[in-house]
C-alpha positions in Angstrom: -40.4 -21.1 -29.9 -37.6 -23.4 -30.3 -35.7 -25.2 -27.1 -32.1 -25.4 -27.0 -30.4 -28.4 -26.7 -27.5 -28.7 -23.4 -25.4 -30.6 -25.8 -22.5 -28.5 -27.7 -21.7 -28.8 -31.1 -18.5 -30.6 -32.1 -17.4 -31.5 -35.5 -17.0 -34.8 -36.5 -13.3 -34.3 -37.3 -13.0 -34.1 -33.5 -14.9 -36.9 -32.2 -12.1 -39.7 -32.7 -9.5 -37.1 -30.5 -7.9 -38.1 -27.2 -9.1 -34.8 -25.9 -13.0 -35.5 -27.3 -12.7 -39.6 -25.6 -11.1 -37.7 -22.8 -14.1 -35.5 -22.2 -16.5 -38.0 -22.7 -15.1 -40.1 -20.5 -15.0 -37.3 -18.2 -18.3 -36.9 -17.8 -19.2 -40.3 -16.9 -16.2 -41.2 -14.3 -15.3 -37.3 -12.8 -13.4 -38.6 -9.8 -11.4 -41.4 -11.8 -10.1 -39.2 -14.5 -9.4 -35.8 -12.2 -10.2 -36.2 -8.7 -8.0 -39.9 -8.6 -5.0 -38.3 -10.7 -5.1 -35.2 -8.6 -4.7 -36.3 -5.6 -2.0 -38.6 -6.2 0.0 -35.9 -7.7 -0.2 -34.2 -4.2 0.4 -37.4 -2.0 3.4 -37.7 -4.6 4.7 -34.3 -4.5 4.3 -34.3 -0.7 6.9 -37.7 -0.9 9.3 -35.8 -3.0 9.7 -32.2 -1.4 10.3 -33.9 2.0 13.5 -34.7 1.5 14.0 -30.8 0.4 12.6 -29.3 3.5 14.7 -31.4 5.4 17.5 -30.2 3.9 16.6 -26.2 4.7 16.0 -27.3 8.3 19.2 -29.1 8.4 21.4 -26.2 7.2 19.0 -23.8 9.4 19.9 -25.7 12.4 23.6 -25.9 11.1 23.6 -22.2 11.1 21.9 -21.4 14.5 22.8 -23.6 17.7 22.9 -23.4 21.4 25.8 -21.7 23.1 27.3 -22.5 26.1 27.9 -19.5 28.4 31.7 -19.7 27.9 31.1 -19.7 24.4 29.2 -16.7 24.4 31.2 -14.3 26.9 33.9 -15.0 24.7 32.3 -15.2 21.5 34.6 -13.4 18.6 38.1 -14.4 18.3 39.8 -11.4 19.9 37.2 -11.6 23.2 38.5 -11.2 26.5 37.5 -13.8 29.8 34.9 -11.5 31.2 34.5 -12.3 35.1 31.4 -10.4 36.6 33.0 -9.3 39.9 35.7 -7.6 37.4 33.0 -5.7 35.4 31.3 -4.9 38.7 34.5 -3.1 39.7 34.8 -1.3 36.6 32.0 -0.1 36.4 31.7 1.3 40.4 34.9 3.2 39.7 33.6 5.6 36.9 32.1 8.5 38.1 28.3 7.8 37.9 27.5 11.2 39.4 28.9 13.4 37.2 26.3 13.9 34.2 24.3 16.6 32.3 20.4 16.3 31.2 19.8 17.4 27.6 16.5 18.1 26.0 16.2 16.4 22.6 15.5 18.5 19.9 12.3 18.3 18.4 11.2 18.8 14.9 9.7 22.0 13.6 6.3 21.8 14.6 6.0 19.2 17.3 5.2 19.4 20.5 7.7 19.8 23.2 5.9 18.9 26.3 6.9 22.2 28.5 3.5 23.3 29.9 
C-alpha cells in the first residue's frame, strides 16, 4: 500500500510567485510574517481611532451637562420662578377630598380580582 506524502502539489509555474515565497516563508518564520504584522496593525489602529472616540465623547458631553437648580426649575424659555412655599399653597387649596374610585376595565378574559 502506498504512503502519502504531507507535501501538496504545486506547479512549477507557481513556484517563482510572491504568494508561493510568501508561503514558504511562512512556514518557516509564522510569527514574523503574521503574528508581527498583525499585531502592529492593532497597536496602529488603536493610535488612529483614539482621536475618533474622543471626539463622540466630546460632543456626548457637549450634549448632556450638569444643571444648576435654577437652571432646571426654570428650564424652557417660557418657565415661570417656581418657589416651593408657593407650590405648597397651591396645592393645599385644591380640594383634595373630593374624589371618586374607579375600577379599571379589564380585558375580556382576565381576572378581575373580586373574590
Amino acid at each position: 500500500m502506498a504512503v502519502f506524502t504531507s507535501k501538496k502539489y504545486r506547479p512549477s509555474k507557481e513556484a517563482n510567485t510572491l504568494a508561493a515565497r510568501y508561503r514558504a516563508s511562512l512556514s518557516k518564520h509564522p510569527f514574523a510574517l503574521f503574528g508581527l504584522p498583525f499585531i502592529a496593525t492593532m497597536v496602529a489602529g488603536s493610535f488612529f481611532l483614539t482621536p475618533a472616540t474622543a471626539i463622540r465623547y466630546e460632543k456626548y458631553d457637549r450634549k448632556v451637562r450638569r444643571l444648576s437648580k435654577e437652571e432646571e426649575l426654570g428650564i424652557g424659555k417660557a418657565g415661570r420662578r417656581v418657589d416651593m412655599k408657593e407650590e405648597y399653597y397651591r396645592l393645599a387649596a385644591k380640594d383634595l377630598d373630593d374624589w371618586e374610585q374607579k375600577r379599571v376595565k379589564r380585558l375580556p378574559g382576565e381576572h378581575d380580582g373580586v373574590i
